[in-house]
C-alpha positions as CSV (number, residue, x, y, z in Angstrom):
1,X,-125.5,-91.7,-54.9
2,X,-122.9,-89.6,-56.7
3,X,-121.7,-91.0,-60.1
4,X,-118.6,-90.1,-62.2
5,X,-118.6,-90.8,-65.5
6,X,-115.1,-90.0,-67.6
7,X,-114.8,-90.1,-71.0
8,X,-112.6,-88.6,-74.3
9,X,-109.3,-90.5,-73.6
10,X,-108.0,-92.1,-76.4
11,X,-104.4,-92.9,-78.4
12,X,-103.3,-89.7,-79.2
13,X,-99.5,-88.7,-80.5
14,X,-97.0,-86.9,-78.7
15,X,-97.6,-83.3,-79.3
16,X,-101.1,-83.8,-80.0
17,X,-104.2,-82.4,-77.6
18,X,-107.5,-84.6,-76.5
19,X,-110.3,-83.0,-73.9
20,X,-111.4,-84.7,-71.1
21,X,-115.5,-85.3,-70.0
22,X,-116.5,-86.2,-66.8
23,X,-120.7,-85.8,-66.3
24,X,-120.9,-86.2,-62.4
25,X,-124.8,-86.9,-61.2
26,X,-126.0,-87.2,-58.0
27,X,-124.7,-83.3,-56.7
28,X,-124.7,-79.9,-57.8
29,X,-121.7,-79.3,-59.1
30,X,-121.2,-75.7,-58.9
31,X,-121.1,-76.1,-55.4
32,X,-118.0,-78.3,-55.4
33,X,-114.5,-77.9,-55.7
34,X,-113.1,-80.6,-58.1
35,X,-110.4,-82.3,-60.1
36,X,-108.8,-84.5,-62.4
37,X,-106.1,-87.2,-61.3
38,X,-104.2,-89.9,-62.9
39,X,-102.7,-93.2,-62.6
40,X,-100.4,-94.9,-64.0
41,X,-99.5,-98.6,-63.0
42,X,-97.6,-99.1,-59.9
43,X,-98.3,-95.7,-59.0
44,X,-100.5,-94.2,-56.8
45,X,-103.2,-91.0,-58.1
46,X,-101.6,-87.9,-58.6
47,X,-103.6,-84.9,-58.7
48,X,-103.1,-82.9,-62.0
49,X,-105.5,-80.0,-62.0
50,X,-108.0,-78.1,-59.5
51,X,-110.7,-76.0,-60.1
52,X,-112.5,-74.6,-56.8
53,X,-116.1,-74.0,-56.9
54,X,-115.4,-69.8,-57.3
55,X,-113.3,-71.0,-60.7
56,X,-110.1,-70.9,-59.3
57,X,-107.8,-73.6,-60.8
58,X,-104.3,-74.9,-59.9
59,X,-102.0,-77.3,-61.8
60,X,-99.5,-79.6,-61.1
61,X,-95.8,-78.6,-62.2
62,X,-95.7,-81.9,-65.2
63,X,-98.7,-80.3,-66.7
64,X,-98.8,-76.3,-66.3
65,X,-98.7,-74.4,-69.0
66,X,-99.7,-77.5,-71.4
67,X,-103.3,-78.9,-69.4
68,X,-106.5,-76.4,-68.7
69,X,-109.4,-77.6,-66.5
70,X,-112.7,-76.0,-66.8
71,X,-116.6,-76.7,-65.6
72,X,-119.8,-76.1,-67.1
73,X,-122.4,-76.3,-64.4
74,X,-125.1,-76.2,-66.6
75,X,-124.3,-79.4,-67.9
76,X,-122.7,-80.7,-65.1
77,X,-119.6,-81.7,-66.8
78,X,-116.3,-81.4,-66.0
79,X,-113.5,-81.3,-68.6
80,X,-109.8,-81.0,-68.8
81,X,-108.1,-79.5,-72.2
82,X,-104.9,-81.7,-73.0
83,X,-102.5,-79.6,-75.2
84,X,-98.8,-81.1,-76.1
85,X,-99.4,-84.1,-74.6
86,X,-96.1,-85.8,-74.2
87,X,-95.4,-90.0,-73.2
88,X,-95.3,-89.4,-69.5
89,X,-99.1,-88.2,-69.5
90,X,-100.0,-91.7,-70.3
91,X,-102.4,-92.8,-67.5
92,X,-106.0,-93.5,-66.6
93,X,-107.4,-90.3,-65.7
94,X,-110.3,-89.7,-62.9
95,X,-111.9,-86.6,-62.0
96,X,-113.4,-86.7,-58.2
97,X,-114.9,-84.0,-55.6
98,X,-112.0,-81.8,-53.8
99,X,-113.9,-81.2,-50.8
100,X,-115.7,-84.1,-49.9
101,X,-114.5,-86.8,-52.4
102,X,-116.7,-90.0,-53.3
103,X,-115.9,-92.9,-54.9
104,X,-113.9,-93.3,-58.1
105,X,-115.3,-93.8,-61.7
106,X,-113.8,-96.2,-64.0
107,X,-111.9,-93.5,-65.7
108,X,-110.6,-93.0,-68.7
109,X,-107.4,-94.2,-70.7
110,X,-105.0,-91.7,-72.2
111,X,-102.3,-93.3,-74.2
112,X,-99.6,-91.2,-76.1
113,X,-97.8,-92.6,-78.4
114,X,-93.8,-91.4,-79.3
């Protein structure tokens, strides 16, 4: 059974940067294309960064230039840099397979404050 555990989110001011865990068990994850999503309430998950299994990432427009995704698959972890993090990134935040995607963790609440 695969498992996703997030963690790292937090209250954090606008302008400021947190980082992102997620430790996925249960797969390999170098083999695996992944990424982090968000919600927010009465909104559905919007995908925020990719990074494929060969290390090629993508980023949606609200976040590039200001988010980095990255994996260590040593450790299994994924992780997603948050740099000049602004209100609007205010969400629970779930990272999930990109090629065959399981079932959601219980993420992990970002909160930035104005």
């Amino acid at each position: 059974q695969v498992q996703l555990v997030e963690s790292g989110g937090g209250l954090v001011q606008a302008g400021g940067s947190l980082r992102l865990s997620c430790t996925v068990s249960g797969i390999i994850l170098r083999i695996n294309d992944m990424g982090w999503y968000r919600q927010s309430p009465g909104k559905p998950r919007e995908l925020v960064a990719s990074i494929t299994r060969s290390g090629i990432t993508d980023y949606a427009d609200s976040v590039k230039g200001r988010f980095g995704i990255a994996r260590d698959n040593a450790k299994n972890t994924l992780y997603l840099q948050m740099n000049s993090v602004k209100p609007e990134d205010t969400a629970v935040y779930y990272c999930n397979l990109e090629n065959f995607r399981r079932p959601w963790g219980q993420g992990t609440q970002v909160t930035v404050s104005s």
